[in-house]
Each structure stands twice: as C-alpha cells, then as structure tokens.
C-alpha positions, 0 to 999 in steps of 0.5 A: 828011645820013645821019650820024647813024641815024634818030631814035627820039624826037623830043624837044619840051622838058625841065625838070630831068632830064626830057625831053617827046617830040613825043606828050606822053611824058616821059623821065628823061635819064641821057645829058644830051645827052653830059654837056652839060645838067648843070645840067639842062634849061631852067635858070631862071639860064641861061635868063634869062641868055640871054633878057635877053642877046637883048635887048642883045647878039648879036654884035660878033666879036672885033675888039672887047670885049663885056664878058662874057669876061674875067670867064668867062675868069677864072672859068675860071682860077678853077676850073681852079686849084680856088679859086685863079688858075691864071694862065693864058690863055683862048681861047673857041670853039664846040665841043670839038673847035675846042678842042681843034684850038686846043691842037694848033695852039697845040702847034705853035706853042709847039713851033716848027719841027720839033717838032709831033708830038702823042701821044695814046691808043689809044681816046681821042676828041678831035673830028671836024675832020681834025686832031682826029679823028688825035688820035682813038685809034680807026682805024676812024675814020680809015679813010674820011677818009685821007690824015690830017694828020700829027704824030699818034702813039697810044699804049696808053691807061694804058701808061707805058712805051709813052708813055715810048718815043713822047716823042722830044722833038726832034719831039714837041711835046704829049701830049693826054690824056683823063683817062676815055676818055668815048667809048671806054667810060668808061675811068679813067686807072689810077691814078698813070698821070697824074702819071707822064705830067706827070713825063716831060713835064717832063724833056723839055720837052713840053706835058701837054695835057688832054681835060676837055670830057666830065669837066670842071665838076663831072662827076666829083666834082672840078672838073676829073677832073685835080684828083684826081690832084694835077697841073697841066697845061699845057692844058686844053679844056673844052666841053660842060657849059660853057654848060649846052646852049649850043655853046661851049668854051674852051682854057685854057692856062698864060700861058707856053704861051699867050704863044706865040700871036700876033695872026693865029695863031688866031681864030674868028667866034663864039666867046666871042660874048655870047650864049654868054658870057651862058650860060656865065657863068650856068651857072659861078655856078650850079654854085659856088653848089650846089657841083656836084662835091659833088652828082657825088661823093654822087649818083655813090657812090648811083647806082654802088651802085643799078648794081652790084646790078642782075643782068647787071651785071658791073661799073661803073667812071668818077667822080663822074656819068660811069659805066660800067656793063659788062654781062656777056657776051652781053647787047648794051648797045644792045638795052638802050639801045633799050629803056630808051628805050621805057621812058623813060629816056634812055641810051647806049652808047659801047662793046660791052657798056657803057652811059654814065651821065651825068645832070644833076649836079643829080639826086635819090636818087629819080631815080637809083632810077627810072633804075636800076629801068628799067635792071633791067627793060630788061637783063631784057627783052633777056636774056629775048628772047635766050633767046627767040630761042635756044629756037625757034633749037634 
C-alpha cells in the first residue's frame, strides 16, 4: 500500500553502523531504523541469541509460561529504577504504539468510569492505532482518519500553566509525555518543565505516563531521558531499542497502577512471544555490560561538537545520541537528506529545517567525523543548487 514514498535504496545487509545496498554500496547509518538498531546491525550477542532460540521455542501464546519474560521483565524494572527495583508491572507487546494504547487503556481503567480523558502535547507522536494517533499532538494527522475517539486533549508541549489548566481532575485520568518530542523535531522538554508536571499530578490524583520508545535504553545518556530530571512516573512504555530490530515493546507500570488490570482486560497473541524475549534479553545485557548511557553521553557531547561547527548550522538541540540539528533558514533538511544519501550516510528529517541524528550507541569518534564531513558537503551542495537555481530565476 502507497503509505510510504518510493524507496531510494534498498538496503541487503548491515554490520556495526554500517548498512550494504542491493549494488554492493555501503552506507553510515545515522537513523538506526528511528533509534531502533542501538547496539548496531547484526549484533553477534542478539543474533545468537535468536538463532539458538529458532532451535527451541517460537511461540506458545500467553496462556502459558515460556521462560523468558519474568527475567526481561525484571531487567526492565531494573533499569527503569536505574539499578534499583522499580517495583513495578510489565505488559510486553510488539510495538510502541500497542504500548502505548496499553498505557491509555490502562489509564481508563485505573481511572474508572467517568474519568478517561488522556492530556498529551502539541507536536508529540504517540502511534498509529486510532487511540494512539489522538494521543498524537499533530492535527494534520487527524484530519483523513475522523471522527477520532474520544478522551484526548493536547496541550502546549513545555507550557505548564496550559497543562495546569486542562487537568479537570473529575474527568482526567493521565497525562502522556514524551520527554524530547522525537518525531516533532527532537524537542527537550524545557528544563524543570517534568517535574512540575509530576507535582500537578500528584495533587490531583492522575497518572504521569511517559513516551520512552524514541529516548528510552540508553539514548540520551541516561537509561531513561526521565532520569535526568530525578522523577518517578507512574507509566512508561518502551519499544524500538528494546529488541535491537526485533518488533517488540512493553508498558511498565507502578504495581499499584497496574493492579488495576484484570484477567480479560487486555491481551495480545504475540507479544513477549520467545523469540522476541530471547532479542530482547540479549540486547538488555549488552548494553549493561558496555554501559550504553556512557557511549550516548560521550559520543552525543563529540558529535554535537562535530554538528555545531559545521556552516548553515544554526543550532543543535536533543540528548545523549538522539540530536537535533537545525538549519539555518532557506536550507531545505530533506534535500539535505537526499543527498546525504547519495553520499552514503543514512539520515532523516522529522520536522522542516532539522535533520534527526541518531546512530547505534556503539558508534566511534572516527564515525561521528565521517558522518559530520558528509553532512558538511551535502548542506554545501544543496545551498550551492539553490543559489544555482536563484542565478538563472534572475
């Protein structure tokens, strides 16, 4: 189905931040399928891990035990508690936005009847299922797909007065954050902005629910992006990094808040299948063992540096190695997109006049100089065809 424009490369194998096209062309992937492969491509620990799982295991549903998921599930807790047990609940699922329709449904339930508005932000990305897409702060998003389900309201992303105002706490149930608007353009939260949302809902009773399927594992230099603001959520999902390129997510929840969930109330065929969990067990232990938030913070500071001090850069904003960086205005980011492709580095524009940086956590200085270079040359070409262009206009 034509939901996504024509392909421009059509990508054979990968190893490390290296990605080989259909012709034999090797490419430095700075996009890591959207923040998915941070361990990298073709990971020997992950790779392994799910070829001797083929061999044993594929699936059993849910309906019984298949070994694998109470250790995830309490690595998981582990890390959301940043070495300590968060003493929280697990739900696995196969993607972030089943994640997050988990948190919403969950909302709603531990809500109960007549609270069930959700309040999320202007710009935020949340998903493609019907509720999660209203989670989803872009209109323009909502207009081919209405009537949308109800119980959503969006506020300024960062405006704390705009979000005191919508929490009507006899009909609100959550708020569901990202804590940098990946899709939206890599946008922090400002800072403090978090934790003044964490205190509103405390005084009124209302979950504080977290979007970690971009920022989550590592990315931003922290095991979580909300660790640097020294909060505790009531929810978090978590997806893409999670199984290293293997479809699956999970929605963490504080015990209280899960407990709230019955037999019947939610389920899903696949997820936490064992071939998934085999992925994601893996993963999880590789990145302790090379303490990923490390590599994020140092590569992030060394390649922001490389960003910054390229010309037509007017700034670069994000965390660890989930980057921002802004052109100046007039220079189109999916022209330099485009090109950087021809070049051979992978890259990707998620807003006008920003292009996403967003390698494998385990990338080198070397790497970080390649990609830099190639981005140089490309917002070169790009302004030098724009004058072109302007020259034979006049």
């Amino acid at each position: 189905m034509p939901t996504y424009r024509p392909a421009p490369v059509e990508f054979v194998s990968g190893e490390g931040c290296r990605l080989t096209d259909a012709n034999g062309k090797t490419y430095l992937d700075f996009l890591s399928g959207i923040a998915v492969t941070s361990l990298g491509h073709s990971h020997p620990a992950v790779r392994d891990a799910v070829s001797a799982q083929l061999g044993r295991l594929l699936h059993v549903s849910n309906l019984f035990h298949s070994g694998l998921n109470e250790e995830v599930a309490g690595t998981i807790d582990l890390l959301i508690g940043d070495g300590q047990p968060a003493e929280g609940k697990v739900f696995f699922t196969n993607s972030g936005a089943e994640s997050n329709e988990c948190a919403i449904k969950l909302a709603r339930r531990y809500g109960g009847p007549g609270r069930h508005v959700v309040v999320s932000a202007y710009g935020s990305f949340h998903g493609r299922t019907l509720a999660t897409l209203h989670a989803t702060g872009q209109p323009t998003k909502h207009e081919h797909f209405a009537p949308m389900p109800e119980g959503f309201r969006h506020v300024e992303y960062g405006d704390i007065q705009a979000l005191d105002r919508a929490l009507d706490a006899s009909v609100v149930t959550a708020v569901l954050l990202e804590c940098i608007e990946g899709e939206g353009g890599v946008i922090p939260a400002p800072p403090g902005y978090l934790g003044a949302v964490r205190k509103l809902c405390d005084e009124r009773n209302i979950l504080m629910m977290l979007d970690e399927v971009q920022t989550g594992l590592g990315r931003t230099g922290r095991w979580f992006a909300f660790q640097h603001e020294q909060i505790k959520p009531d929810v978090v999902t978590l997806a893409k990094a999670l199984g290293n390129g293997m479809p699956v997510g999970a929605c963490w929840a504080r015990a209280e808040v899960a407990s709230a969930f019955a037999p019947g109330d939610h389920g899903t065929t696949y997820g936490g299948q064992p071939l998934a969990m085999s992925a994601v067990r893996a993963t999880l232990k590789t990145m302790m063992e090379i303490d990923a938030p490390r590599l994020a913070r140092e590569q992030g500071a060394y390649l922001r540096r490389l960003a910054e001090a390229i010309p037509g850069v007017s700034s670069v904003r994000g965390a660890g190695l989930l980057l921002g960086v802004v052109l100046d205005e007039g220079i189109d980011a999916t022209k330099v997109v485009d090109e950087a492709l021809e070049r051979g580095l992978v890259l990707n524009s998620p807003a006008p006049g920003v292009i996403r940086l967003a390698p494998p956590l385990i990338v080198t200085p070397a790497e970080c100089s390649e990609a830099a270079a190639i981005m140089e040359l490309s917002i070169e070409a790009v302004q030098a065809a724009a004058s072109s262009r302007e020259g034979v206009g006049s």
